[in-house]
N, C-alpha and C positions, 0 to 999 in steps of 0.2 A: 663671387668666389669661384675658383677656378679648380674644378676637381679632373685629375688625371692617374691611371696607374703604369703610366709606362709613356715617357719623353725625349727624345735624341736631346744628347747637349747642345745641336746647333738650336733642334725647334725650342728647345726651352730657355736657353738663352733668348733666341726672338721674342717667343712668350712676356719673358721678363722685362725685356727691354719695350713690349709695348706696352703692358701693363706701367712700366715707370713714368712713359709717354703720356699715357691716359692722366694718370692720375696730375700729373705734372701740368699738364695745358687745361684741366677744366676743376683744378680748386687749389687756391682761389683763385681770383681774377686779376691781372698785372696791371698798372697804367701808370703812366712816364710821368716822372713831377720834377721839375730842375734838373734834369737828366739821370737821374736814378730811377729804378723799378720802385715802384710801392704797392705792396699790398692790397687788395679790394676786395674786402669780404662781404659788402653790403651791395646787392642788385637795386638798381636806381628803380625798377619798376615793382619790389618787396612792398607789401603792403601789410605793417604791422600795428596792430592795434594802439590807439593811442592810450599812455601812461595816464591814470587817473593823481598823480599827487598831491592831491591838497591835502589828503589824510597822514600824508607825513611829515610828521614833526623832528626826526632826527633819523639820518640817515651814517653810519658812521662804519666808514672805511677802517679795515684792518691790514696791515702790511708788516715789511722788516726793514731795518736799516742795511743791510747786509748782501744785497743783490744789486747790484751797479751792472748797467745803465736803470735797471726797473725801481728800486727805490734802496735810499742811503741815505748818506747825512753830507753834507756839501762842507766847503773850509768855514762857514762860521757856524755851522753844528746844523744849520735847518734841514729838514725832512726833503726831498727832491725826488726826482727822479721819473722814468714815463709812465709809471704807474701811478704815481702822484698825480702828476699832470693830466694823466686820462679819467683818473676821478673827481679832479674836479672838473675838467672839460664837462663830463658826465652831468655833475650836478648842476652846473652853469646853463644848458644847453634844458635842462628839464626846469629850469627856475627853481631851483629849491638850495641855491648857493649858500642861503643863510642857515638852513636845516642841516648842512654837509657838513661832518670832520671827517677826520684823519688821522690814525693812532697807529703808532707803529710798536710790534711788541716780540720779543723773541718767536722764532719758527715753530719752539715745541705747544707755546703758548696759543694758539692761533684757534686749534680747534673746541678747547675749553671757553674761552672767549666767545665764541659764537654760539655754543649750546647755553652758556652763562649770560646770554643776553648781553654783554660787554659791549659787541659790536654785531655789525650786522650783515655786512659781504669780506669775504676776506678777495683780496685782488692781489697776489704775492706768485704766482706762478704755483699755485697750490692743482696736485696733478688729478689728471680725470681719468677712473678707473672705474671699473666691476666698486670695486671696494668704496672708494670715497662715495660712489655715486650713490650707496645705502644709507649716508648719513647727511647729504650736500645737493641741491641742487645749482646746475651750472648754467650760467648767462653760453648767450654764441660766441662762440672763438673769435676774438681781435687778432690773433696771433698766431702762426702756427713757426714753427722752426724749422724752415728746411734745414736736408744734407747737401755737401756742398761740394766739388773740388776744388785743391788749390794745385797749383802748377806755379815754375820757375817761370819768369817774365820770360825766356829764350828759348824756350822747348815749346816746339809745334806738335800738340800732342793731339790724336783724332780720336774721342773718346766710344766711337763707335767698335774700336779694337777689342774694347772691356768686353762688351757683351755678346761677341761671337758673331755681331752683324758684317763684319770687314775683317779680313783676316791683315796680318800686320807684316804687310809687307807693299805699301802702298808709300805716293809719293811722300807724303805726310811724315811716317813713322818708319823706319826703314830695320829696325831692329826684327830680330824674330823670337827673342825669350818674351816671355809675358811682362808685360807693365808692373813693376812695384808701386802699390799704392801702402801708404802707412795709412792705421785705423791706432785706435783705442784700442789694448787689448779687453774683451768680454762686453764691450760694448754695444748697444744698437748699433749701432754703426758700422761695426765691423760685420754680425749678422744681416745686414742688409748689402753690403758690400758685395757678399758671397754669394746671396743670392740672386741679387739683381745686376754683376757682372763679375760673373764667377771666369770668364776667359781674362783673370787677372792674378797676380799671386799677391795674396792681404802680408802685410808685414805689420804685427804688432806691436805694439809700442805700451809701458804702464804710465810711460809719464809725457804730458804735450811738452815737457821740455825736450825731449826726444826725438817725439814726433816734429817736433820745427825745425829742429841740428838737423832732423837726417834727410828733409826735404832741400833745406841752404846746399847742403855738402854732395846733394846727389845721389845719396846712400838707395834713396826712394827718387821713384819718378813725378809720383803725384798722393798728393792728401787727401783724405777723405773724411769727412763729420760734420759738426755742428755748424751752418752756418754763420750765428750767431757770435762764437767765438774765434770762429776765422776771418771775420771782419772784422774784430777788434785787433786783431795778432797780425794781420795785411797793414792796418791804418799805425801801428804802434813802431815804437825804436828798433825793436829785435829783428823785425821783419825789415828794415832797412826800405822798403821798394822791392825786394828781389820777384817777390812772386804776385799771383794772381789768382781771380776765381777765373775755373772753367768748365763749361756748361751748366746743366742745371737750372733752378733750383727743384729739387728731388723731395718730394713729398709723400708721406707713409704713416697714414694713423694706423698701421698693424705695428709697424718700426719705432715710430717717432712719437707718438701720441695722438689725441686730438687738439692738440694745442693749447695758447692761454686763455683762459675764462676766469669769469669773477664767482664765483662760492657762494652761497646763499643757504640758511638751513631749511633743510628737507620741506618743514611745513612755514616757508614762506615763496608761497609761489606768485603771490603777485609780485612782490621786490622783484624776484627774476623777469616776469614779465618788462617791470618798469626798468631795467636795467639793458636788458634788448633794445629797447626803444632807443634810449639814450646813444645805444652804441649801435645803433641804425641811421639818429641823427647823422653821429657825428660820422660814420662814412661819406652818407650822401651828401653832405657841404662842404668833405673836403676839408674839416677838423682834424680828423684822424691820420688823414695821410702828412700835414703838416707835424703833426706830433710825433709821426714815423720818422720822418725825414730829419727833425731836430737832436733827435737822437739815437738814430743811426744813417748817419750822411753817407756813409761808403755803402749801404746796404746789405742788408743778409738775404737778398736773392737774385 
């Protein structure tokens, strides 16, 4: 943590801009699969205790229909999606495929469930706080979401402009008012915006229908947020081809969170152990990255 009582805006800007650096190049770990980036959050030289399973006899996933790509209901009604697929991956990969279900139940529902002995990990994007963390233990992050820009296909934009490292009047960007970037208004995203390239002017926006007009039309010069859903909204009709990600991906568990993990309650700490494991596997064989890539081919980073 970086404590100061008095910063220039250029040195704080640089400040900002290498902290986003840092954080950006050493978690997690990138590597090339069909020519996309994919995630690697498992170190091939980790050595984690092996899962004792024979004492369990039912192991049963909890989720929602309701979060597409991570899990929904597909055109003939079946459960799906890559939370699906990573828990069984999961159980397949520990042998206990015949002990594994999968139940999908309303979001409000989820936590009664688990203290009710119903089910046993919730795997739904369920968030990791101060707060959950008193009632829930959490497997390690499969996932985190970076922030992202997006840019028109034709505009050569040098994003070093944002943070005060290159002032904006290079061969690149030849304008001299500040870059419009559109955010979410009161979003993480727009407080992370400000801070970690505040030599920009944030244009907020309430609705991504807005935010996508006004990046097509020009109104804005570049987007900024969720990776996740800027690569669905890039690969999708509305988006036509027009635009693209540029630089990044932008990483902040003060910002963003710590990512997605699977739930487990408080006093089941071996589950969590044996849930590591599983998802230790399947990095290091290169399970997980194929799972990545199946469902989400254009990438979120």
């Amino acid at each position: 943590m970086f404590k100061y009582t008095y910063i220039s805006l250029l040195n704080k800007s640089l400040l900002n801009t290498i902290i986003a650096l840092v954080i950006t190049l050493i978690f997690p770990v990138y590597s090339m699969a069909q020519g996309s980036i994919t995630p690697n959050y498992f170190d091939s030289q980790e050595r984690i205790p092996i899962a004792d399973v024979r004492n369990i006899d039912r192991l049963r996933f909890l989720t929602t229909v309701d979060f597409p790509p991570f899990s929904f209901l597909d055109e003939n009604g079946r459960l799906t999606g890559f939370h699906v697929d990573l828990a069984r991956n999961i159980c397949s990969i520990l042998k206990i495929i015949e002990q594994c279900q999968i139940q999908a139940l309303e979001w409000k529902e989820l936590p009664d469930a688990i203290k009710n002995r119903q089910g046993d990990a919730i795997i739904a994007g369920f968030a990791i706080s101060a707060e959950t963390r008193q009632d829930y233990l959490f497997s390690r992050s499969y996932l985190e979401l970076p922030a992202r820009f997006i840019a028109r296909n034709a505009d050569e934009i040098d994003l070093s402009v944002l943070s005060g490292v290159k002032k904006p009047d290079g061969p690149v960007w030849q304008k001299t008012e500040l870059l419009k970037v559109g955010v979410i208004r009161n979003s993480a995203h727009e407080a992370m915006l400000k801070d970690w390239f505040p030599v920009s002017e944030a244009v907020a926006f309430d609705e991504r229908a807005e935010l996508y007009k006004a990046l097509k039309t020009g109104d804005v010069n570049l987007l900024f947020g969720d990776g996740l859903q800027f690569s669905f909204w890039l690969s999708g009709e509305d988006a036509a081809g027009c635009c693209q990600f540029l630089g990044g991906p932008y990483l902040s568990q003060y910002y963003l969170g710590e990512g997605l993990a699977i739930a487990v309650a408080k006093d089941n700490p071996d589950l969590q152990k044996t849930l590591n494991y599983g998802l230790s596997l399947l990095g290091k064989n290169g399970n997980f990255a194929e799972l990545y890539l199946r469902y989400f081919p254009n990438g979120i980073y």
